[in-house]
C-alpha positions in Angstrom: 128.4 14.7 -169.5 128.8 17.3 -167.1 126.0 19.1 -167.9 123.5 15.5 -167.0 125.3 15.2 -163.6 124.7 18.8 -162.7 121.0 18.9 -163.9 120.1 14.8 -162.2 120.0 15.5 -158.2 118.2 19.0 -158.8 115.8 16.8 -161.1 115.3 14.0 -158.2 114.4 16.9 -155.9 112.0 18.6 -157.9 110.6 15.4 -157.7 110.4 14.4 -154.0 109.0 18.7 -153.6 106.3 17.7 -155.5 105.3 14.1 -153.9 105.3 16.0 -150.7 103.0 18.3 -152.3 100.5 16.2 -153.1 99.9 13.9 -150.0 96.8 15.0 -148.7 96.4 16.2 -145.3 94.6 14.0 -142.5 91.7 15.9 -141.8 90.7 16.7 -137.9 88.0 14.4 -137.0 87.6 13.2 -133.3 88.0 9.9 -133.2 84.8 9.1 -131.3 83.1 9.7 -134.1 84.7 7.4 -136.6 84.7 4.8 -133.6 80.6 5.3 -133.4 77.7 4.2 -135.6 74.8 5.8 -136.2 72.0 4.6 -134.6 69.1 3.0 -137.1 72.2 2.0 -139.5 72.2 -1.9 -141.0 74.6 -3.2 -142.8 72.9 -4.0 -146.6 71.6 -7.7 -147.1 73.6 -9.5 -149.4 71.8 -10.8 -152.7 72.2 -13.0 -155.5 73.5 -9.5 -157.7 76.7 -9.4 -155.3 77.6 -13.0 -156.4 76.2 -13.5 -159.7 78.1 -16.8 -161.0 77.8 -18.5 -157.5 80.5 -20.5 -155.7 83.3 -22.9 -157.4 83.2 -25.7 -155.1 80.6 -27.4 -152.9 81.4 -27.2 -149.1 79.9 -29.4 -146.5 79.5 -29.5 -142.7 78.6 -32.7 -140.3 77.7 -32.8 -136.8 77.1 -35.9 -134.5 73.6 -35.2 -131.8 72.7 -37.4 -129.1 70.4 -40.1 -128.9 67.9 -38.3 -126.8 67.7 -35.6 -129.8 66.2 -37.8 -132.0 62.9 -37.7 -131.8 62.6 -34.1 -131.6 64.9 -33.7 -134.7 62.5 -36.2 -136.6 59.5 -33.7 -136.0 61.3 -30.9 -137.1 63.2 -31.5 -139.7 60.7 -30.4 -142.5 61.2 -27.2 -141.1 64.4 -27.4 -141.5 65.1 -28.1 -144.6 62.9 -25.4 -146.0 64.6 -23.3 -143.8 68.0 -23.8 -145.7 66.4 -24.4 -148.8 65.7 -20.4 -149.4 69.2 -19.9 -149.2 70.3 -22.9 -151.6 71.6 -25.1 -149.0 70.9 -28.6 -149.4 70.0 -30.9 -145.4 70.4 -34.3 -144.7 69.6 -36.3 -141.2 71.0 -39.6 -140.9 69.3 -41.5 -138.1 71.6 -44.5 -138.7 75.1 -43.2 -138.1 73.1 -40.2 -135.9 74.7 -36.9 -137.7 73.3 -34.2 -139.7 74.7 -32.7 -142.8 74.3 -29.5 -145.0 76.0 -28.9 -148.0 75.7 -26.2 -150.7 74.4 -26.4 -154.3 74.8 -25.2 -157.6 72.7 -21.9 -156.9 74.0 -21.3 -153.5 75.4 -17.5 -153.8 76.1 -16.6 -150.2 79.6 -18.1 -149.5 79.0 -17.4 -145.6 75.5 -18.9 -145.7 77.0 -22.4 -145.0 78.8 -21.1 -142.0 75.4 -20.0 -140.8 73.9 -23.7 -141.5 76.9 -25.8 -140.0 76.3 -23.4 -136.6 72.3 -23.8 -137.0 72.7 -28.1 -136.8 75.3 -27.5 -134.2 72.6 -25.3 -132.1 69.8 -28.1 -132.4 72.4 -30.7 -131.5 72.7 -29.1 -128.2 69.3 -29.0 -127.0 68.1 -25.8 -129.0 64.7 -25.2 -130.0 64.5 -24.9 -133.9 62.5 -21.9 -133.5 65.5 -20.2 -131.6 68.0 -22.1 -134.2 66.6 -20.6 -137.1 67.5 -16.6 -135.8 71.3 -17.9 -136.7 70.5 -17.3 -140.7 70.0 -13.9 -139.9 73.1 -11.5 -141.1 72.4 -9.3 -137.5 72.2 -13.0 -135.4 75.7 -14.4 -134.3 76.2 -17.6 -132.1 78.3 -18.7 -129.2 78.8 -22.2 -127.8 80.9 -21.8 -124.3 82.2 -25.3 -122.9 82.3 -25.0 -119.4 82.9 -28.8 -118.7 86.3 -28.9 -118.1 86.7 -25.5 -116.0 85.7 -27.0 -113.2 87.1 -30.4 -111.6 85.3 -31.3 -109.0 82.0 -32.4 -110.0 79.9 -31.3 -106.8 81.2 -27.7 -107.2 80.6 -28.0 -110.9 76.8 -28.5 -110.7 76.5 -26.0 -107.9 78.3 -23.4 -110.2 76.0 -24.3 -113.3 72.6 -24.2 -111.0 74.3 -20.9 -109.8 74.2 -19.4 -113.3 71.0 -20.9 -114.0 69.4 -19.2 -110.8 66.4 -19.9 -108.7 63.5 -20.8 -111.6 65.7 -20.3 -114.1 66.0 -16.2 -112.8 69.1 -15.3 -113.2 69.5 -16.4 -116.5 66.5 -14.5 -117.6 67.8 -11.2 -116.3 70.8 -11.9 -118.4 68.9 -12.2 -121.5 67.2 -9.5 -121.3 70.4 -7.4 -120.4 72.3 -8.6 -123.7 69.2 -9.4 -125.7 70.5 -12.6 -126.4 68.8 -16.5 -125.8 70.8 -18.9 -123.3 70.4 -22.6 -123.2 72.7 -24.5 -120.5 72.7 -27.7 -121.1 75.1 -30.3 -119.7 78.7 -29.3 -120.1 78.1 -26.4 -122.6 75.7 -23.1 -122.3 73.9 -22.1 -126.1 74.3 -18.7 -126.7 72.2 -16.9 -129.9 72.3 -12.9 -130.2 74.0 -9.7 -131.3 77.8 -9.6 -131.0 78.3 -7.1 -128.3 75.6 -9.6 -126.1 77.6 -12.9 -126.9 80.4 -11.0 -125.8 79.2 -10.5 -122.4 77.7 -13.6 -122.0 80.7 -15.3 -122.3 82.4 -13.2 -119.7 79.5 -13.8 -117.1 79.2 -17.7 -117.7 83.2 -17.6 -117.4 83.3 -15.8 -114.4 80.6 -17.6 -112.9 82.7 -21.2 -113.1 85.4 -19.0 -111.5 83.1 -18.7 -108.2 82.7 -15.2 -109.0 78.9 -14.7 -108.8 77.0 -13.9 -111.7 74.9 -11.1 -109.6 78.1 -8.4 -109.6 78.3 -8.8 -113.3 74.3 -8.7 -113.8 74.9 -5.2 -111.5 77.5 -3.5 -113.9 75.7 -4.7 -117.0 72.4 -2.7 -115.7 74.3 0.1 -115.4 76.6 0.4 -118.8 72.8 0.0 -119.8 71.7 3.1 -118.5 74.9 5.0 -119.6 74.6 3.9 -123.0 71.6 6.1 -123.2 73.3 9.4 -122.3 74.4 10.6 -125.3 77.4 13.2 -123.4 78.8 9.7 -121.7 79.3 7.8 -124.4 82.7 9.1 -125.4 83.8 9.1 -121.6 85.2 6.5 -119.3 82.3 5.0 -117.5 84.7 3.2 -115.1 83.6 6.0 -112.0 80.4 4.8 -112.5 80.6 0.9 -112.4 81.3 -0.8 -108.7 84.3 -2.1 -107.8 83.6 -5.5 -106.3 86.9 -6.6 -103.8 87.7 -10.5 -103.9 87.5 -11.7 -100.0 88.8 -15.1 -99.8 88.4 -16.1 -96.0 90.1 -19.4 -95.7 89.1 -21.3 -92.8 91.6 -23.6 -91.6 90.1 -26.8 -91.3 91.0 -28.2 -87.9 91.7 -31.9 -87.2 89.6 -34.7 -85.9 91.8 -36.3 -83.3 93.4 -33.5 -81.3 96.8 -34.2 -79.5 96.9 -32.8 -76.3 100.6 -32.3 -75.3 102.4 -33.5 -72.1 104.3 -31.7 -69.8 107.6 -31.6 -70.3 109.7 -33.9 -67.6 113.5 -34.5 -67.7 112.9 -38.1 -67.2 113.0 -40.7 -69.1 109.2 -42.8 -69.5 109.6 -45.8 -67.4 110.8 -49.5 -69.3 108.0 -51.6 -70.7 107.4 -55.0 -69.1 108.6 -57.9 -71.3 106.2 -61.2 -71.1 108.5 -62.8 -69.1 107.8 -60.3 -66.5 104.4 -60.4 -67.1 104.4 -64.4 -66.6 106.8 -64.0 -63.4 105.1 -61.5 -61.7 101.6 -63.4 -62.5 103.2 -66.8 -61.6 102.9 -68.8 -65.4 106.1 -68.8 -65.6 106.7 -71.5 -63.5 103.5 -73.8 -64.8 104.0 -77.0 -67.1 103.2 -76.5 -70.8 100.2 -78.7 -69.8 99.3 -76.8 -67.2 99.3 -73.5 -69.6 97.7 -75.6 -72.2 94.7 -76.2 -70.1 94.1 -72.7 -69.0 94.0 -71.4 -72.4 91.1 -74.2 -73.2 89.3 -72.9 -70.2 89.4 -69.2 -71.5 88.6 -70.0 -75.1 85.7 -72.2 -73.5 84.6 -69.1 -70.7 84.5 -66.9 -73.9 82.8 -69.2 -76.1 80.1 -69.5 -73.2 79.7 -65.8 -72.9 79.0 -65.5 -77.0 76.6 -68.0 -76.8 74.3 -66.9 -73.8 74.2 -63.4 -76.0 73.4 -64.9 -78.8 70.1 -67.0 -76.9 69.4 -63.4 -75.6 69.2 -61.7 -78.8 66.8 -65.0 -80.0 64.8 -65.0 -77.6 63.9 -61.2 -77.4 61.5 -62.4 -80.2 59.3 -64.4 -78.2 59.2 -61.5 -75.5 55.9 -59.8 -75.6 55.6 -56.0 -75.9 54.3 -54.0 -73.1 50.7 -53.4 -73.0 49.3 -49.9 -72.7 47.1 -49.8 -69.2 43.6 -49.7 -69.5 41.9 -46.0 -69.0 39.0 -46.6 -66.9 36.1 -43.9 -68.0 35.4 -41.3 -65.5 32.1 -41.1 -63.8 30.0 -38.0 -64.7 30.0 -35.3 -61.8 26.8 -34.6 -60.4 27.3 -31.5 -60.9 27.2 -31.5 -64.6 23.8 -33.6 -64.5 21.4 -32.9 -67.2 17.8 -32.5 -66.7 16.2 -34.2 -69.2 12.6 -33.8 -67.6 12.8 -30.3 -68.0 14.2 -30.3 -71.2 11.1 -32.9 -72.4 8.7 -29.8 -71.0 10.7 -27.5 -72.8 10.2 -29.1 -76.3 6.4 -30.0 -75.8 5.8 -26.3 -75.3 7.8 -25.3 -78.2 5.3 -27.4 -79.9 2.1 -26.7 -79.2 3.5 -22.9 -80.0 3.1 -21.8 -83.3 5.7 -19.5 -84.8 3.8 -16.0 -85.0 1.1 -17.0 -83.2 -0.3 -16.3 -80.0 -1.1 -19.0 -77.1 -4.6 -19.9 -76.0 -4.3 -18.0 -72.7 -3.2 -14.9 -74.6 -5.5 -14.9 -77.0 -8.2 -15.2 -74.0 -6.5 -12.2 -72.2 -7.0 -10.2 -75.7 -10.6 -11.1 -76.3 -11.3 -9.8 -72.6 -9.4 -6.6 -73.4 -11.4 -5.8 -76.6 -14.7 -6.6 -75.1 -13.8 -4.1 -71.9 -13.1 -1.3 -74.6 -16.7 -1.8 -76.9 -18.4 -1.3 -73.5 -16.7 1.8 -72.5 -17.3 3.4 -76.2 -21.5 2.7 -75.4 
């Protein structure tokens, strides 16, 4: 007995020498390197040899679309379904109750291929092109639907903030999707988003921002230059934050100043003299000591004066209907200056000689002139 006590704790650490032995060693690798992947690398499509037997149980997905959809969802829906039906998933559009429903089958194999069908009716419920839907069956195609509805309250600043995001003809949100290689729908309370991961993920930070009335320009600026510093192959495993601006947050509040302004008094130690009561009024105007029929009459003699007075106005404003309109005066035409006379007899002997002219030709007196001429010549040669 003495002899197993003695020999079992030198035992148990013959043992724990040897586990220590054999725990292998972490090898030095930077860590930039396991965080990095190399460029051209995809990750391997998966196929029906990955999931031979198929799936145990059928899964489903509904969404409702609006009524406006409809028509464009009837056109395309063809394409649809033969879209879904290479990867075994079954479509259904129900006009009547206005959903749409995909479901998988019996030789469905890719369990994440419903996923991808639920999020491509989800895409053409909100306004999405099928021809942009259909990228979401891609394995290297994500999707991202931001609601942006209920960030803002007012409903003013809400469309200003959207149209701010959308950008003069639509140019802003261009320049965004060519910075994250991603396709952007905004439409009503949500904005569509369909691309690569890393591009969704910016997206979302923009269009969130942008409802924060931070402008989507600054963001837009930073993202053009990550760009560039992603192809430097020396920066990639530094901190670009020296490199990207640092936009400060001014918020100027005016202070809004009020409509009726109260101009304060100067300051006396007396008190504001007493109001008058009506009977002081009445004494100091002498009703007080009329009869009640006295009183009775001069209030019918106002109401009367008054009545009188609305009634000539009202004539007035009648009979500026019957007044006529002032009439323009009459120009009289001024009489031509004798100055600025034309001729006409002169300009009647002026087109009778341009007449009997011929264009290239020479007049009967010239002609007459040259004949004389020549003849003069002939004789001098004799």
């Amino acid at each position: 007995m003495a002899s197993s006590s003695f020999n079992g704790p030198a035992a148990a650490d013959g043992k724990s020498e040897l586990f220590r032995t054999k725990k292998p060693k972490p090898e030095n690798r930077d860590e930039s390197e396991l965080l990095t992947v190399p460029d051209g690398w995809k990750e391997p499509a998966f196929s029906k040899e990955d999931n031979p037997r198929g799936l145990l149980e059928e899964s489903s997905f509904a969404t409702l679309f609006p009524k406006y959809r409809e028509a464009y969802l009837k056109e395309c829906w063809p394409l649809v379904q033969k879209a879904l039906n290479e990867h075994h998933i079954n479509a259904t559009l129900d006009l009547i109750e206005g959903s749409m429903t995909v479901c998988t089958t019996k030789k469905t194999f890719d369990p994440y291929i419903i996923i991808r069908a639920r999020d491509l009716i989800k895409l053409l419920a909100r306004s999405v092109s099928f021809e942009q839907a259909v990228r979401i069956l891609q394995d290297d195609v994500a999707c991202d639907i931001i609601k942006i509805g209920s960030l803002v309250r007012n409903k003013e600043r809400f469309v200003k903030r959207r149209q701010r995001l959308i950008g003069p003809k639509g140019s802003t949100l261009k320049a965004l999707e060519l910075l994250t290689n991603c396709y952007i729908m905004v439409q009503g309370n949500t904005v569509s988003v369909i691309g690569p991961f890393s591009g969704l993920k910016e997206v979302r930070k923009v269009v969130l921002d942008t409802m924060k009335n931070i402008h989507p320009i600054y963001n837009i600026k930073t993202l053009m230059i990550k760009r560039e510093l992603a192809k430097d192959s020396e920066l990639r495993s530094q901190s670009w934050e020296r490199f990207l601006p640092q936009f400060k947050h001014k918020n100027v509040n005016k202070r809004k100043e009020p409509k009726k302004k109260t101009v304060k008094k100067e300051y006396t130690p007396f008190p504001p003299p007493q109001p008058e009561s009506q009977i002081d009024k009445e004494l100091a105007s002498g009703e007080y000591f009329l009869k009640a029929s006295q009183k009775k009459r001069q209030k019918m003699e106002a109401i009367k004066a008054k009545q009188a007075e609305a009634l000539s106005k009202r004539q007035e404003e009648r009979n500026k209907a019957f007044i006529p309109p002032k009439e323009k005066p009459v120009v009289k035409p001024k009489e031509a200056s004798t100055e600025n006379k034309i001729d006409v007899a002169a300009i009647k002997e002026k087109v009778k000689k341009a007449k009997n002219k011929k264009l290239g030709a020479l007049s009967a007196e010239e002609v007459k002139l040259k004949m004389e001429a020549d003849e003069k010549k002939k004789k001098k040669k004799k």
